[in-house]
N, C-alpha and C positions, 0 to 999 in steps of 0.2 A: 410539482416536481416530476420530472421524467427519469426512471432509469435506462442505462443501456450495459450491456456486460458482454466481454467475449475472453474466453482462454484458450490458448491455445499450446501446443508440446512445444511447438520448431521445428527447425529442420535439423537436428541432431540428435536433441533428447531424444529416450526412448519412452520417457513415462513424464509424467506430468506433475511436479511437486509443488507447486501453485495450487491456492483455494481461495475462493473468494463466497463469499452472502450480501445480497442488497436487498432491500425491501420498506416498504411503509412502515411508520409507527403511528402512524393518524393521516389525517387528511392531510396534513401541512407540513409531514415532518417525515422524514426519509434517512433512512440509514446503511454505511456498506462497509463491510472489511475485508481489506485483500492481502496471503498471506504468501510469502516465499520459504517454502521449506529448505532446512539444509540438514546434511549428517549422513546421507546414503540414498538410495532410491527410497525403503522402506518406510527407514527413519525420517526424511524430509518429509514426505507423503504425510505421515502419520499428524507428525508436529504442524504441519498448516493445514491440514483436516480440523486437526483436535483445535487448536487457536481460534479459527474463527467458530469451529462450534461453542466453542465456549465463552469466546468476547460476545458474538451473538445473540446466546442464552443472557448473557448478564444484560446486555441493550435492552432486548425487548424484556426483559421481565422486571428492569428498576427504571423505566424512564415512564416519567409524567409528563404530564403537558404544559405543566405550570415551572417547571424546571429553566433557571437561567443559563447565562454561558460556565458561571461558575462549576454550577451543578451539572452542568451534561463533563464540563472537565472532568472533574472528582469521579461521575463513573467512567468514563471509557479509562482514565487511570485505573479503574478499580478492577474493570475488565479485562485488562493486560494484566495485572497481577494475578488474578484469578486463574488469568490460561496460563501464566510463568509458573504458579504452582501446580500444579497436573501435568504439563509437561516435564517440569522437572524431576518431577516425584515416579513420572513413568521411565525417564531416563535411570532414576539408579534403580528402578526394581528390575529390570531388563538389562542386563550386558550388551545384548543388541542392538540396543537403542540408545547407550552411552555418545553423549557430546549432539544430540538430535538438536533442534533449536529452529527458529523461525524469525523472518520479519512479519510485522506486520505495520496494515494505517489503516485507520479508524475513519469514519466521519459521522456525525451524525448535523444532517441539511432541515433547521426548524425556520419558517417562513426565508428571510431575508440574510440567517446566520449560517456560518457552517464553523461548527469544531471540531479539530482533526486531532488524532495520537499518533504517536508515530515510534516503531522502535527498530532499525535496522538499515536499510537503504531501501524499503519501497518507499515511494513519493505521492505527495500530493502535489497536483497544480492546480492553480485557477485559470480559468480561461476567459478573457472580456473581451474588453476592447485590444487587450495585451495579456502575453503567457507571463506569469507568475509562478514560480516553484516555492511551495509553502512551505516544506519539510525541510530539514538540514539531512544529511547522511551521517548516520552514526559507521561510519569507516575510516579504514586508515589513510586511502589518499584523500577524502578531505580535511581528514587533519593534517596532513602534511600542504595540502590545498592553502589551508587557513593560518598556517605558519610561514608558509611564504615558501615553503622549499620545494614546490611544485606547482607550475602553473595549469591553467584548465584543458591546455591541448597535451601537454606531459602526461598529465590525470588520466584519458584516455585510452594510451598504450600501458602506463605501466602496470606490474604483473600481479601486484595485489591489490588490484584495482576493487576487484569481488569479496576484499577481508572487511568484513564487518566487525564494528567493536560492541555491538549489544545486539542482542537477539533475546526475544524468547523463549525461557527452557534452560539456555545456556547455563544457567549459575544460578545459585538461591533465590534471587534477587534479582529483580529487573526496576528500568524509570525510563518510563514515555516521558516525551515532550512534547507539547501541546501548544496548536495554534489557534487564531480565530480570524475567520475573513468574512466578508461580507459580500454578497449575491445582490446583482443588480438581475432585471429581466434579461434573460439571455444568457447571462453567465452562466458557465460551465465549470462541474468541480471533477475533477480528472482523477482518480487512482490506479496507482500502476505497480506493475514489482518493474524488477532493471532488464529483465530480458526488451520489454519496452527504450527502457532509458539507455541500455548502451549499444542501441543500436539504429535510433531514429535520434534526430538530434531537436532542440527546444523550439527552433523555428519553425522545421519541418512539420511538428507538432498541432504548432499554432495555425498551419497552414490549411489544415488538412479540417482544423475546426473550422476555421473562415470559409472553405470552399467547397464545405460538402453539408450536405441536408444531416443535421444531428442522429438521425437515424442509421447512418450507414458510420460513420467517424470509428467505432472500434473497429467492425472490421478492417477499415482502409487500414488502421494504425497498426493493428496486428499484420496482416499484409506488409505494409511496408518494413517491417520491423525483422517479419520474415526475409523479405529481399535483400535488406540489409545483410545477412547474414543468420539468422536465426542462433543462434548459439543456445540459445534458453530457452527456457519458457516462457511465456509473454501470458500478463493476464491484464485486463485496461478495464474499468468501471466508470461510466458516466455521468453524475448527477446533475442535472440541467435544468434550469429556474427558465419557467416556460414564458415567452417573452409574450 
């Protein structure tokens, strides 16, 4: 497995509340998580700092090798809850930090599998032969998306587009939702936060995999993403099953 990683501010932000870790867990097994902070400069900062140091910490210190898809679920669940309690716990000790909270997506890539967690609106895709988006959005336009009262180009423009209904930290209590896809040679597993996703669209994406040497593909995306308009932060992680 190959990683590739790039974050980047924008061309607006002043600071950078996006955090990501990717790295080995054995020879066969590769693991990333990428976070989007929210709740202030300070507070968002803090909250996807602390999240993936923490989902982090739990990946590498409870994974085995002998672990199935069952088992790698159960932890990155375990892992999200873990960082939903220290963030939360930091939010009421600190006034300052009141309402902090974060997305995150998980993956951990063992030979041919890959399982993902997911809590907020950063995304997974796969990438093959065709773009796949593995995650759902825990927000409000796509629940309004998936009722019908909003179609994907409305989705777009409208103005709470960026209201997330789960995060990290937010509340007591947090619940990932967990996928499993499977990795051909070649294939590519994508995580992103939305400064990516709403501003480069799903083909353009796909494009940029098909036509450029996998070595360069974040930056291109972070680039275009900028040109796009940058409004965000943009952070892109690459996991690639070497062909």
């Amino acid at each position: 497995m190959q990683i590739f990683s790039k974050t980047d501010v924008g061309r607006v932000r002043t600071d950078n509340q996006d955090a990501f870790l990717a790295g080995k867990l054995n020879d066969e097994t590769v693991f990333a998580v990428v976070c989007d902070g929210m709740g202030g400069a300070n507070a968002g900062k803090l909250a996807s700092e602390t999240a993936v140091k923490f989902i982090s910490d739990y990946i590498i210190k409870s994974f085995r090798k002998s672990m199935d898809s069952d088992s790698l679920m159960k932890m990155l669940r375990s892992a999200i809850i873990n960082a939903n309690i220290e963030i939360y716990d930091m939010s009421l000790k600190n006034p300052e930090l009141a309402g902090m909270g974060t997305t995150a997506v998980a993956a951990v890539v063992s030979s041919d599998t890959a399982v993902i967690a997911h809590v907020g609106d950063s995304r997974a895709y796969l990438i093959g032969e065709n773009v796949t988006q593995i995650t759902r959005d825990h927000s409000v336009v796509q629940s309004l998306i998936e009722s019908g009262k909003l179609s994907l180009e409305e989705a777009k423009f409208h103005p709470r587009k960026n209201v997330i209904t789960r995060a990290i930290g937010a509340e007591e209590d947090v619940s990932a939702d967990c996928d499993e896809v499977t990795l051909k040679k070649g294939d590519s597993l994508l995580l992103c936060t939305d400064g990516l996703t709403n501003f480069v669209e799903t083909q353009d994406i796909y494009k940029i995999f098909k036509d450029t040497e996998i070595a360069l593909v974040a930056d291109k995306l972070v680039n275009l993403a900028n040109t796009g308009g940058g409004n965000d932060n943009i952070t892109v992680v690459i996991l690639t099953k070497e062909g």
